[in-house]
C-alpha positions in Angstrom: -19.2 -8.5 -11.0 -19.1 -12.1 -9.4 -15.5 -11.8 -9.0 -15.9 -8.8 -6.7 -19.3 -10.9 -4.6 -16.5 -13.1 -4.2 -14.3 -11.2 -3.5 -16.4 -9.5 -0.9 -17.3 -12.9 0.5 -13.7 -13.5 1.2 -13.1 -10.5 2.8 -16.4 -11.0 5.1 -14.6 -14.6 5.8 -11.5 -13.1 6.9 -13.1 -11.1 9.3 -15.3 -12.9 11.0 -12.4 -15.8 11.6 -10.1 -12.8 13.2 -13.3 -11.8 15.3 -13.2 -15.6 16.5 -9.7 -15.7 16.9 -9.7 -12.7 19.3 -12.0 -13.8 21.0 -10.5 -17.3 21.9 -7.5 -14.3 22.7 -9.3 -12.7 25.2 -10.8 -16.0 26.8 -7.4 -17.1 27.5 -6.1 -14.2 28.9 -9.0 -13.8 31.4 -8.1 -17.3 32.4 -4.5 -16.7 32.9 -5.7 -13.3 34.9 -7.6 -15.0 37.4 -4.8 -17.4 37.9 -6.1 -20.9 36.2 -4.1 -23.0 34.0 -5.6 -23.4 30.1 -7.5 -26.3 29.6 -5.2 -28.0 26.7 
């Protein structure tokens, strides 16, 4: 049983890092359509 909470942890993890990674995604790409240069 604690190996699949962990398990399930992970997974929630995972998730929630490709939720914030899609959204740095899309910020950048509205940048780039509205014709400014990315910060870095």
């Amino acid at each position: 049983m604690a190996k699949a909470i962990a398990l399930s942890r992970i997974c929630e993890l995972s998730q929630l890092e490709m939720l914030r990674a899609l959204i740095v995604c899309g910020s950048a790409l509205a940048l780039i359509a509205a014709g400014q240069a990315l910060p870095f």
